[in-house]
C-alpha positions, 0 to 999 in steps of 0.5 A: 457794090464792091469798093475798090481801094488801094493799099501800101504793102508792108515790106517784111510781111508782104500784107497789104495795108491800106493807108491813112487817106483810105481809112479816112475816106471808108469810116470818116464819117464815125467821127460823128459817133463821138460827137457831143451833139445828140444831132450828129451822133444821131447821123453817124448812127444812121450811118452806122446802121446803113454800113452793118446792113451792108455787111450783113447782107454781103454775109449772106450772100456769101453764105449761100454760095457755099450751099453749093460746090466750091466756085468762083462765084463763092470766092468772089463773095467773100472778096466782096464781104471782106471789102465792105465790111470794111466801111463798118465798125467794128469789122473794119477793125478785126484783121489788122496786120500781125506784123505792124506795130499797132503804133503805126497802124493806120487803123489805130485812130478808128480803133481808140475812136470805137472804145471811145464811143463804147466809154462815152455813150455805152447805151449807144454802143450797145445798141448799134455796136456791141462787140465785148470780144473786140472790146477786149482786143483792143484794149490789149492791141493799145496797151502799149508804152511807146505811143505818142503823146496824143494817144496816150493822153487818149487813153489817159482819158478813157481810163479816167472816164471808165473808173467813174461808171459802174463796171461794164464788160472787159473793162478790167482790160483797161488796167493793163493800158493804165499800166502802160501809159503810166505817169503823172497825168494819168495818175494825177487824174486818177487821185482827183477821181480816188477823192471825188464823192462818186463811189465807183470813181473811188473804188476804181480809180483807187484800186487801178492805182493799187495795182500801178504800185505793184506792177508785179500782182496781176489783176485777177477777180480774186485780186480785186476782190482781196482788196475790196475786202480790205479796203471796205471800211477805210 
């Protein structure tokens, strides 16, 4: 089946966007892959599971097209790919626009929505999901100083639930959104974590607000292995 959509059309890029109605109508339903009912997640999962087999098999279908000479039936195909693999995540987030702020993206709810599933039920995420590479983009894409107050407060809570757990792949990224959602919330929470009995919470949370008093040192492994090294008898 391909999905038809409308879409805006950015006036200094020239490439279509696809507004917030239409994001909302294609992956509403990932919502439920955050829910705190196991009973609902469980549904999204479903869900989930149903939208990246489509995607696959829209794939293939486009793979075995180019078997043969180059034809329209191959160019349809990868239209038909391209629109479906829009309806799952985390495909529906790798080709945002180069030219719109991510602050105005209609895609931004759905791409904090995938990180927090990944921060908030990682077992999960890594079973239906995984995506390390896009994990990482993201995290860069969001990194940015000027969102909203709801989304830095989004981000303020993943950074706080990511300082607690043992460290997972790309999560380092997350200094550099710390970094740009500076201020007494984030660090506030960040202290209450430094000071609680859990050791990755204390180990983390403290060196991220290390780093937010030295915006000038980049954090490399050799960083944080300096001041673990320095910081291990305290």
């Amino acid at each position: 089946m391909i999905y038809q959509v409308t879409t805006d059309t950015d006036a200094e890029t020239g490439v279509g966007i696809d507004g917030v109605g239409v994001w909302h109508e294609r992956l509403g339903w990932a919502n439920g892959l955050i829910a705190s009912d196991p009973a609902v997640r469980a549904v999204a999962l479903v869900r989930l599971a149903d939208a990246e087999r489509n995607t696959r098999d829209a794939l293939d279908r486009y793979y075995r097209t180019c078997r043969r000479a180059y034809s329209l039936r191959r160019k349809a195909a990868l239209r038909n790919y391209e629109e479906i693999r829009k309806y799952s995540l985390p495909e529906a987030l790798w080709d945002r626009p180069a030219g719109p702020d991510i602050v105005a993206w209609p895609g931004l709810p759905y791409a904090l929505l995938f990180l927090e599933f990944e921060a908030r039920y990682p077992q999960e995420w890594t079973r239906h999901a995984k995506a390390w590479g896009t994990k990482q983009d993201l995290i860069r894409d969001v990194a940015a100083a000027h969102h909203d107050e709801t989304v830095r407060t989004k981000l303020a809570d993943l950074i706080e639930i990511v300082v607690q757990r043992p460290y997972r792949c790309k999560d380092r990224e997350y200094v550099r959104a710390a970094r740009a959602v500076d201020g007494d919330d984030l660090r506030t929470r960040l202290k209450t974590a430094a000071r609680s009995d859990n050791p990755w919470a204390r180990r983390h949370a403290g060196y991220v607000l290390w780093l937010l008093d030295r915006p000038e040192v980049p954090n490399t492994r050799h960083v944080w292995r300096t001041w673990l090294a320095a910081t291990s008898g305290e």
